[in-house]
N, C-alpha and C positions, 0 to 999 in steps of 0.2 A: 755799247755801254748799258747795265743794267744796273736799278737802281738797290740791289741788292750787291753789290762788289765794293771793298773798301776805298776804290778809286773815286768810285761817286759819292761818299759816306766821308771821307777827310780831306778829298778836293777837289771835284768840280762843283758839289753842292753848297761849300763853305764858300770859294769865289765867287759863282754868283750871288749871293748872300749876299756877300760886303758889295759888292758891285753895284744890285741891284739900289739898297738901301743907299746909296753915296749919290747916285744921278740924280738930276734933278727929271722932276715929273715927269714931265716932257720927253726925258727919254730912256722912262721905263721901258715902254714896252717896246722900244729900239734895241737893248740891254737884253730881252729874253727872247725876242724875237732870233738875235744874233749866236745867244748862245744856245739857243734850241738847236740852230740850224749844227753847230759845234757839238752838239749831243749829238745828232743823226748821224753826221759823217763821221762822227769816232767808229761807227759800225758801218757805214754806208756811203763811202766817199762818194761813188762815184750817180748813188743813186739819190742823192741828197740834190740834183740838177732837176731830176721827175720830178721830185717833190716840189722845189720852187717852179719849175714850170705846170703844173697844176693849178698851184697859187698863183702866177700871174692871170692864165688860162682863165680861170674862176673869177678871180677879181673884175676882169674885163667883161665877159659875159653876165654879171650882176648888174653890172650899169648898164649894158643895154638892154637885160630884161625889167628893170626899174623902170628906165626912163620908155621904152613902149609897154606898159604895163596895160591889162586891160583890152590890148588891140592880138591877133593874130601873129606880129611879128617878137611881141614878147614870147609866146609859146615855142615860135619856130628859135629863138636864140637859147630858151630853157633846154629844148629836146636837143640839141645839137652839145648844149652843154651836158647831157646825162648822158649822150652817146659815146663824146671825145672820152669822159671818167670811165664809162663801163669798159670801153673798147682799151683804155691803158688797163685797167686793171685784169680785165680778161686775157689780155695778149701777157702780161708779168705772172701772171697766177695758175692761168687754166689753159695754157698755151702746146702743154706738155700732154695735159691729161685727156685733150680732144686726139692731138696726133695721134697718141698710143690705142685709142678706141678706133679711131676711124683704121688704123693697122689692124687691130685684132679683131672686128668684123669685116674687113674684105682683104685681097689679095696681094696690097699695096704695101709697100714698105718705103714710106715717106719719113726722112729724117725726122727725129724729134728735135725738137729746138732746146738747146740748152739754154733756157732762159734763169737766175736764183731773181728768186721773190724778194722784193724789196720788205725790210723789216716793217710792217704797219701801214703798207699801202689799202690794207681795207679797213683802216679806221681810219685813213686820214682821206681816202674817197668818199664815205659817206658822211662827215662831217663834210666836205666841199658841195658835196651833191646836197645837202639840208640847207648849206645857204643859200645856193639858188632858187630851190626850191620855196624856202620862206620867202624869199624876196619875192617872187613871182605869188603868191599867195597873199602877196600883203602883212605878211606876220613881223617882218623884219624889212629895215632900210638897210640898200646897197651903202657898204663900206666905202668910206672916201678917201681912207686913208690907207694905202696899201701896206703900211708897215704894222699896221694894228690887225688888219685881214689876217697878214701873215703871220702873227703870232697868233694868232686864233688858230691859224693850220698846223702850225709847226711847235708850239707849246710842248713843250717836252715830258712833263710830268703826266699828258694825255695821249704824247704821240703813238707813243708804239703798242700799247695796248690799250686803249683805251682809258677812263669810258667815252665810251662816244655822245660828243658835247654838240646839241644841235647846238646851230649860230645865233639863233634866237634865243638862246637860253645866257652866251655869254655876249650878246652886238650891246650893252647897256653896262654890261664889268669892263671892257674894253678900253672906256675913255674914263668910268668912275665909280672905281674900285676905292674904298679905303684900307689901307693896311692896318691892321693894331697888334699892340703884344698878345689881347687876349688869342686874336686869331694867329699868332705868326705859334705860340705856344699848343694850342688846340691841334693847329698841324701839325705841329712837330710832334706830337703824343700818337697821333694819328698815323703817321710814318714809320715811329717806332712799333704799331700794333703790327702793321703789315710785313715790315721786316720782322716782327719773331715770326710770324705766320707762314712767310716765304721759307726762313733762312733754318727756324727749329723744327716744322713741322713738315711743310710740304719735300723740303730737299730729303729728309731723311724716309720719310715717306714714299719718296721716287726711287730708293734705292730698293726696299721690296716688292714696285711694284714693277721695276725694269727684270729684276731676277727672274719673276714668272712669267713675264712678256716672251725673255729670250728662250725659255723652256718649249721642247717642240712641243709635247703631250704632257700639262699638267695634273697632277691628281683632282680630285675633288677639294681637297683642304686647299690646296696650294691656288686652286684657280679664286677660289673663295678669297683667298686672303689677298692677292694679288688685284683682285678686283676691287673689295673693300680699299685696299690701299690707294689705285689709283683714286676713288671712288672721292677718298679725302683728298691725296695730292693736288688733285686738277682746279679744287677748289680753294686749300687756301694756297694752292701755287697764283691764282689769278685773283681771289679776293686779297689776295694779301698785298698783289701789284696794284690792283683798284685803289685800296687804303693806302698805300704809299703815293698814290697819285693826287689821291683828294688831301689826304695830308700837304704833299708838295705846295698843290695850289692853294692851300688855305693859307701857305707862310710869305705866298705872294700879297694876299690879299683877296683871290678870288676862292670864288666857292662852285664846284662841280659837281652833278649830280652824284647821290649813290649809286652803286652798280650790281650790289649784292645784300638779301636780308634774311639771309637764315634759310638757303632753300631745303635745306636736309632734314628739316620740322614740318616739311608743309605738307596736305592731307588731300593731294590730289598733284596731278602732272599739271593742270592747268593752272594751277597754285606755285608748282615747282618753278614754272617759268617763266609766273610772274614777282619770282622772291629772285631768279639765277639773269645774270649779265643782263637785269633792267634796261640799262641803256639800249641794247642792239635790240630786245624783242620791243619798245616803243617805237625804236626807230624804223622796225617793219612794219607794225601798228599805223604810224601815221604815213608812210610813204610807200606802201604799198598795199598793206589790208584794206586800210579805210577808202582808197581811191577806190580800189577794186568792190566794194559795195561793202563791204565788211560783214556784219550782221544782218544788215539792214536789206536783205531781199531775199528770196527762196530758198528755201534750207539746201537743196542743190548746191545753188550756188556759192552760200556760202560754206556747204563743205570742199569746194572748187576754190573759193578761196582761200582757207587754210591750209586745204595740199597745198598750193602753190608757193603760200608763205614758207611751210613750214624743211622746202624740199629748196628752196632757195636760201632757207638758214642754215640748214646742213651744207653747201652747198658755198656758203660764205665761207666756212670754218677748214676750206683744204679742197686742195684739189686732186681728190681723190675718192674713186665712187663709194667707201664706204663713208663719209660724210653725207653725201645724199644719202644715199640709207638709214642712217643716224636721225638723218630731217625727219625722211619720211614716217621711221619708226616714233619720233615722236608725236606726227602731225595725225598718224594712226590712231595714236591712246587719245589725243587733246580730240580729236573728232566723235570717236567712241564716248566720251567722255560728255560732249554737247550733247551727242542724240540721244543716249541713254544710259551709259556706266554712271554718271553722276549723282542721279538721281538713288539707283542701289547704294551706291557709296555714300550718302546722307543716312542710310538707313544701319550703317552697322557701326560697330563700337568705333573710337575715335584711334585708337591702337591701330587697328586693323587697315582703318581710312591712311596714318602715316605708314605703315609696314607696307603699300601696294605702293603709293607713292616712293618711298627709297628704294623697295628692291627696282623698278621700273626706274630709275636711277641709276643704279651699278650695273645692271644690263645693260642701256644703254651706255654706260662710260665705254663699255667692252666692246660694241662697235666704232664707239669713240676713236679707242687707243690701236686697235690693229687694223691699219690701211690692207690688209688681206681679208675681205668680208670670210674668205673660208677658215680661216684661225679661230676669227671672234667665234662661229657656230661651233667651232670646235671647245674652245674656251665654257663655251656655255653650254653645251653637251657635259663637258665635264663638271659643273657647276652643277648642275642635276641628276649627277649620280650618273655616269657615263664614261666613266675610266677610274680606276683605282681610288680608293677611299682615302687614303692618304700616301704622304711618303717622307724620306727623311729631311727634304727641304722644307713641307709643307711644316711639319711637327715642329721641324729648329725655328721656323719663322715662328710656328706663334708662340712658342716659348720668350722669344728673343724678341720681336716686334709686338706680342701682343699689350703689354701697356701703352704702348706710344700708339695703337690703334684706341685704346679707350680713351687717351688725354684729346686725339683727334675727335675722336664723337661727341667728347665732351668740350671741347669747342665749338664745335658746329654748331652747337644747340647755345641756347640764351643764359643758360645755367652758370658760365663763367662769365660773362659782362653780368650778369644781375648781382652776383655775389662779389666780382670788383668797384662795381659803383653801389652797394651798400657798403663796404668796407671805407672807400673814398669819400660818404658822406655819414659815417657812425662817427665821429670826434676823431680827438687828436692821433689815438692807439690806433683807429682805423686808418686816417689817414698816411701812419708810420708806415704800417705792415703794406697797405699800396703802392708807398713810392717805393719800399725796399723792395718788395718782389718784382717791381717795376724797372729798376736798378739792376736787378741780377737777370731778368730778361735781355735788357740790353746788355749787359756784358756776355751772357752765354751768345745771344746770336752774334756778336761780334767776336767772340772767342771762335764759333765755329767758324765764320769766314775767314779769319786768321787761320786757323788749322784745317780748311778742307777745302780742296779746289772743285768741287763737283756742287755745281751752283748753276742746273738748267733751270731752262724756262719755258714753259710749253706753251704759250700764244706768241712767241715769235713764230710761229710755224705757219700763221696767218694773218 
């Protein structure tokens, strides 16, 4: 179930609504907790059992790294815990992609295991892995109540993609949350922004950017525009599942970090990827940069540690080696970037500082998007003048898609929320013309889900 399909939009979202609001307190989060787990399995009957047994898994091993906290045996119950999560998620995820390596460097031809990825097993592993992790640091107390744990894991509005909620951020919303209209209303505006984002821009978006994926040899125009287009899809495909997430929980009453702030503005890669998927780069940040010394010791080393981060973030995102490469290529320009790109980059116009930063952008989406590292070179060869100037696909796309790439760019950027919230705060006239366009937003993204079945999602893939 996604939360862009009219099944969740006129009734699973409307029931738990009334549901939620009818229980008494006490068994809220019994109420969301049961019907997360009822959200999972509508996609994942059978792997909705992993998911609870993770969350028992965890719950248990939190009490005993609490209660020997401080001694030898808390560490040894911690490690054991990050090993049972790594070792499920690696056998579900990466199971396939070692068999096939280890076949095609040596002589062996060892079954591969047909293993399908559970939808959102790496967001809902390292949300497990952060509570024990807190807990063992001290930041957060072991949960006592296993039905509030488990809605922390299983919370619907964050399971399948995120954003990734450490436990310390929601172990204190858990038992005292207040609900209010102004918050149950704020969410649901916030819901609405996501789904036009999802359903007007990114789907129609994905439809030219699959045409020149499937093209063997695209021209120069054609690779260009196909790239631009994923370039937008991929973001408000996922910013827009973000904001329908933060929206969901705000109509509970809780509140989730953001997960995106405009990264297609920003004036460096280091910048990009502190404005792109927040949650997952802090959550490297603290649970693996900063242990590993972070900054804080010989520039060696810490160009050692940000390969290492940044080749294990590509590396999160599919199993497949051109994701590491994707890592690495970013972990490249972000290192180039520290020892000495940055510094020339302060010195030239501010245009130029954003134009390095997007194009280093759309490149990378295009390793991104073709699991064949020899495609993507090819892609980008022709991107710089290295096959035909144009062609009749390339031409009819931007005839035909080039507005809806400009109303995308002009989303991206701050230019449309600045001029809807002066319009929502000019008087009565402004706040007419906001709710009506606000109005016809929602009815086109629900006219097009009405009339078009082609409604993918690209971080189920991970």
């Amino acid at each position: 179930m996604i939360f862009s399909s009219l099944f969740f939009v006129f009734v699973f979202l409307p029931v738990v609504l009334a549901v939620y609001f009818l229980v008494p307190r006490r068994f809220k989060n019994l109420c969301l907790f049961l019907f997360s787990l009822l959200f999972y399995a509508w996609g994942e009957p059978v792997y909705v059992f992993l998911m609870l047994f993770t969350t028992g898994f965890d719950y248990i091993m939190g009490h005993f790294i609490e209660k020997y906290r401080g001694t030898a045996t808390s560490r040894v119950f911690l490690i054991f815990s990050i090993c049972v999560n790594l070792v499920l998620l690696g056998f579900f995820k990466y199971s396939s992609l070692l068999v096939q390596t280890v076949n095609s460097l040596s002589a062996l031809a060892l079954p591969v295991p047909e293993v399908a990825l559970p939808i959102g097993i790496s967001f809902y592993t390292f949300e497990s892995l952060s509570y024990n992790i807190d807990i063992y640091r001290g930041e957060a107390p072991a949960q006592r109540n296993i039905i509030d744990f488990g809605t922390y894991i299983a919370f619907f509005p964050h399971l399948v993609a995120g954003p990734i909620v450490r436990y310390e951020y929601l172990a204190d919303q858990l038992r005292n949350r207040q609900e209010s209209l102004e918050k149950f209303t704020a969410g649901g505006k916030r819901f609405l922004v996501g789904l036009f984002k999802k359903v007007l821009l990114a789907n129609n978006l994905a439809i030219l950017a699959d045409k020149v994926q499937y093209m063997g040899d695209p021209s120069t125009l054609s690779a260009w525009l196909g790239a631009i287009a994923f370039t937008f899809q991929i973001y408000f495909d996922f910013s827009g599942y973000s904001d329908m997430a933060i929206g969901l929980a705000g109509m509970f009453g809780f509140q989730i970090p953001e997960n995106f702030n405009y990264p297609y503005i920003s004036h460096s890669v280091s910048e990009f990827w502190r404005r792109w998927h927040i949650t997952l780069g802090s959550w490297f940040r603290e649970y693996v940069y900063i242990p590993m010394g972070g900054n804080r010791c010989s520039r060696l080393k810490n160009v050692r540690n940000l390969a290492v981060v940044w080749v294990l973030t590509g590396i999160w995102h599919g199993a497949s080696w051109n994701f590491a490469f994707w890592g690495a290529y970013y972990g490249f320009l972000i290192i180039c970037e520290k020892l000495f790109l940055q510094k020339w980059l302060d010195r030239i116009p501010r245009f130029f500082q954003w134009l390095y930063s997007f194009l280093a952008a759309v490149i990378g989406w295009v390793f991104f998007s073709y699991l064949d590292i020899r495609k993507a070179f090819g892609v980008v060869r022709a991107m710089f003048g290295f096959a035909p100037g144009a062609d009749n696909l390339g031409v009819y796309s931007l005839i035909t898609c080039g507005p809806l790439l400009i109303v995308a760019a002009l989303c991206s950027s701050t230019l449309v929320k600045s001029l809807a919230d002066k319009l929502r705060k000019s008087g009565t006239a402004g706040k007419i013309i906001w709710s009506a366009g606000f109005a016809c937003l929602l009815f086109l993204s629900l006219s097009f889900l009405v009339g078009n079945a082609y409604n993918p999602f690209l971080y189920f893939r991970f």
